[in-house]
C-alpha positions in Angstrom: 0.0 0.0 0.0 1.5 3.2 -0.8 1.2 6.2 1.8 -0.5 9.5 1.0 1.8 12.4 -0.2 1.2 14.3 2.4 2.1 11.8 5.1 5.7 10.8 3.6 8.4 12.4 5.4 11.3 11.8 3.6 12.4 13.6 0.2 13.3 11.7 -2.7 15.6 12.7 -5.6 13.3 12.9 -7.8 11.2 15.4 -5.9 11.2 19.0 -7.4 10.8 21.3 -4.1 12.8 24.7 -5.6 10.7 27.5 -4.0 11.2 31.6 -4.9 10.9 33.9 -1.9 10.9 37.4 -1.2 13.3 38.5 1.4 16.4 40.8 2.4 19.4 39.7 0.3 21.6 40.6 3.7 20.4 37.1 5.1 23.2 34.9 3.4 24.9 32.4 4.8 27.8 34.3 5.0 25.7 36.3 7.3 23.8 34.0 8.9 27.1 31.3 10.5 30.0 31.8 8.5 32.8 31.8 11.5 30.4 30.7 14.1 31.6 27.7 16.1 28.3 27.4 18.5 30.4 29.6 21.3 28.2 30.8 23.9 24.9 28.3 22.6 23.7 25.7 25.1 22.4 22.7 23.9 20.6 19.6 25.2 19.6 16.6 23.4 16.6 14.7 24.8 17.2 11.3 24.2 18.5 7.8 25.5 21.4 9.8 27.0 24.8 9.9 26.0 28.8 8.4 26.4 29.9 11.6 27.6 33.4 10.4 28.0 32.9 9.7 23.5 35.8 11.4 21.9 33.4 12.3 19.6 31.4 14.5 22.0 33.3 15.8 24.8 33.1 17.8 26.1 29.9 17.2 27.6 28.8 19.9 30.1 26.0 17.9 31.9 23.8 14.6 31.9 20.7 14.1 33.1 18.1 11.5 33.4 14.2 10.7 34.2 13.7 8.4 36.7 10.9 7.7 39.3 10.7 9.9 42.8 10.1 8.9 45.7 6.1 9.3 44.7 6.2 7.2 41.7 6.3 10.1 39.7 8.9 11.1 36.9 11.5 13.5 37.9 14.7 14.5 36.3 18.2 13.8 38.4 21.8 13.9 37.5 23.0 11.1 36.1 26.9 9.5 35.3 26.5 9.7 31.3 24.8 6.4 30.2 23.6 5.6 27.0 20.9 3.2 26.8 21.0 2.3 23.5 23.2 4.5 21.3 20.8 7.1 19.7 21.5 10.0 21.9 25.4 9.3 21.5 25.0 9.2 17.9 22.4 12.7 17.9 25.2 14.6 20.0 27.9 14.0 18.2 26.8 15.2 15.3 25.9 18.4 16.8 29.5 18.5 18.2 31.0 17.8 15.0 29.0 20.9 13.6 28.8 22.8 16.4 31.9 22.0 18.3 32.2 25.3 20.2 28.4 24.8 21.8 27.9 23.6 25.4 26.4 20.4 25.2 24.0 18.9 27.1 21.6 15.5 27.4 18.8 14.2 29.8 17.8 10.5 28.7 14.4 9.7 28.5 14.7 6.5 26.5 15.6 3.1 27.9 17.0 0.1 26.4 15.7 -1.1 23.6 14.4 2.7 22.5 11.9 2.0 25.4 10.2 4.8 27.0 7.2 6.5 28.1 5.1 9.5 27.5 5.9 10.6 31.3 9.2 10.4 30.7 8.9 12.1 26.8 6.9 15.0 29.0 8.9 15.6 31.8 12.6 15.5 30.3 11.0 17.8 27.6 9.6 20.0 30.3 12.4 20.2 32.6 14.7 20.8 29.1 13.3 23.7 28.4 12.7 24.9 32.3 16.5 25.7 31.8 16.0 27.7 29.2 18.7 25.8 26.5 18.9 28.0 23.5 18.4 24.5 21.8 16.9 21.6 22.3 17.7 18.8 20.2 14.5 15.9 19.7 15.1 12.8 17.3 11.9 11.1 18.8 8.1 11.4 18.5 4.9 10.1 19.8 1.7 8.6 17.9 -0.1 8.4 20.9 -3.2 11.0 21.0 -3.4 11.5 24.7 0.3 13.2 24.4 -0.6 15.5 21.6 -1.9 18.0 24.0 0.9 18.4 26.6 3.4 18.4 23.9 2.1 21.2 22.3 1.9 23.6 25.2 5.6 22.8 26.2 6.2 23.5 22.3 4.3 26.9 22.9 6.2 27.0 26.0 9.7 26.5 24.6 8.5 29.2 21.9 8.0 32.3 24.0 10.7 31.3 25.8 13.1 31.3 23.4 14.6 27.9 23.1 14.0 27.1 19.3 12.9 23.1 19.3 14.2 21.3 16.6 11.8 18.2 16.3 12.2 14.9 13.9 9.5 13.7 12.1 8.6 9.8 12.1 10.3 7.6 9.8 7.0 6.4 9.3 4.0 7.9 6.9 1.9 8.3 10.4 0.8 11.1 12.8 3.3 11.8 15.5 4.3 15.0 17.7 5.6 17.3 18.9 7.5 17.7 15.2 3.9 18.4 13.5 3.4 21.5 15.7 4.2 24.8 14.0 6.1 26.0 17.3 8.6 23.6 16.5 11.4 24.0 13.8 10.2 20.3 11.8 12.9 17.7 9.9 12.9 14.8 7.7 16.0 13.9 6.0 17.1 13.8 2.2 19.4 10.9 0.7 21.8 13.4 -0.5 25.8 12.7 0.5 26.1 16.1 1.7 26.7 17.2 5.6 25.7 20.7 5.0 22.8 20.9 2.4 19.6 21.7 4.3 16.4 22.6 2.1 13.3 24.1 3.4 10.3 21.8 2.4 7.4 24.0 0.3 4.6 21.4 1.3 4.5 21.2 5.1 3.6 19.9 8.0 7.6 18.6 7.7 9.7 22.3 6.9 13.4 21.2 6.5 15.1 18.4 4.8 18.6 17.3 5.9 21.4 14.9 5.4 20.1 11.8 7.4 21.0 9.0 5.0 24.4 6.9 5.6 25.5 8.8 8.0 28.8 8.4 10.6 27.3 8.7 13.8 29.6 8.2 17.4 28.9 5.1 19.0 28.9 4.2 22.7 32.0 2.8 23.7 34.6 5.6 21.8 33.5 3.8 18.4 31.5 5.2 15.1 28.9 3.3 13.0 26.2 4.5 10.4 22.5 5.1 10.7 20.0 6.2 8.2 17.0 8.2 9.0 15.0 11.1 10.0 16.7 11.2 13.5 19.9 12.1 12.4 18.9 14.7 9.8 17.2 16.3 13.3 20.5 17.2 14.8 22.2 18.6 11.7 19.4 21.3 11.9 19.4 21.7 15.4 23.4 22.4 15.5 22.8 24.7 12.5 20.6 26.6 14.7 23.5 26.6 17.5 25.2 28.3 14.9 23.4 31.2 13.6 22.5 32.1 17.7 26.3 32.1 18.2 26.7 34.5 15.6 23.7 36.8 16.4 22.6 35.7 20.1 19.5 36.8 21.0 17.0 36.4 18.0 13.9 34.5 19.0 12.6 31.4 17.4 10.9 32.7 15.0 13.8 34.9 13.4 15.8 31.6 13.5 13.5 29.7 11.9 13.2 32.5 9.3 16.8 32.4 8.6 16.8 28.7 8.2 14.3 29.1 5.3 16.0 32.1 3.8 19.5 30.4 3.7 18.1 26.9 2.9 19.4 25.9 -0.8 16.6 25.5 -2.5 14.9 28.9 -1.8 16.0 31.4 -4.5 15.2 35.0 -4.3 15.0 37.7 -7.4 18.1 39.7 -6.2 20.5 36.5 -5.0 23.4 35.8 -6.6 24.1 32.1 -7.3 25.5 30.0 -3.4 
């Protein structure tokens, strides 16, 4: 059976997605990262935590976890830089790798075996953006209703707070959040062999394409490997981000995500030159 259009989130080469914008020819690249190493940006992947001592990431400024309090109720602790299955080791270090200058951070909400619940998804989501990261990196999504609500008011919440979320979209043609919420800076990835080629997607609910096929990801254990899909195209947009807030600190998540779609390379004003 072959899914809808409109419920595929991945881009295929033959897919023709060139879009022409209006928009100040001052927001380049150039202008937008060029020099910017993710200084002065703080981080956090949610995730299933991280091998903090991973050449590949370190450093790592902090790791957290959710675990059950006293009450039986999720709460978010220190923890000693576990990964419980790898994903949040490979996520981070690919924001370090484009971002190395950013202060990196992780609370694990996943268990082995990508295990996890939508107490867990909430409250390390919540508490993530309680500290008011500049970013907050997400490679995972729900399908399950009853969630839809809380996760959009911490996308809201994360929003006019300023930390720009940067949600993955299911590798799957189904409903999930919070990536479908437009408070939320969306990704699928693109089969392309290129690290740096991010295109802004004309036919939402998913708005960015990036480089999650084949791609060398840190492993737990000081080792590398390679995973395909929409998970790791998250992080290169999310350390992108890191980027353009080291260069010009302060803009709000809505000005990010505006420069992410002006700068994507598929989006072609009158006045550009050829990039």
């Amino acid at each position: 059976m072959t899914a809808p259009p409109d419920l595929t989130w991945r881009l295929g080469a033959e897919d023709d997605i060139a879009v022409s914008a209006a928009g100040n020819a001052a927001v380049t690249p150039e202008w937008a990262w060029q020099g910017a190493t993710g200084r002065g940006v703080r981080v956090c992947v949610v995730d299933s935590g991280v091998d903090r001592d991973h050449p590949m990431l370190a450093p790592v400024h902090a790791t957290h976890a959710v675990v059950t309090g006293p009450d039986g109720k999720a709460v978010v602790r220190e923890s000693d830089g576990a990964d419980s299955c790898g994903h949040g080791t490979a996520c981070a270090g690919i924001i370090r790798s484009i971002a190395p200058g950013c202060e990196l951070h992780s609370v694990q909400v996943l268990g082995a075996g990508f295990s996890g619940t939508g107490d867990a998804l909430v409250t390390g989501l919540r508490w993530a953006i309680e500290q008011e990261f500049d970013v907050v990196s997400l490679s995972l999504s729900t399908n399950r209703r009853h969630l839809a609500e809380p996760l959009r008011e911490l996308g809201d919440l994360a929003y006019f707070r300023r930390t720009v979320l940067v949600a993955s979209a299911h590798n799957l043609p189904v409903e999930s959040f919070p990536w479908r919420f437009s408070s939320v800076i969306s990704v699928g990835s693109h089969a392309e062999d290129d690290p740096g080629l991010i295109l802004y997607n004309p036919r939402p609910p998913v708005e960015f394409f990036a480089h999650g096929s084949d791609v060398e990801v840190a492993w737990p254990g000081g080792g590398s490997t390679r995973c395909t899909g929409n998970s790791f195209a998250t992080p290169h947009v999310a350390a992108r981000c890191a980027l353009i807030l080291s260069k010009h600190p302060g803009l709000t998540p809505f000005q990010v995500k505006t420069v992410m779609y002006l700068t994507a390379q598929n989006v072609r004003r009158p006045d550009d030159r050829e990039r």
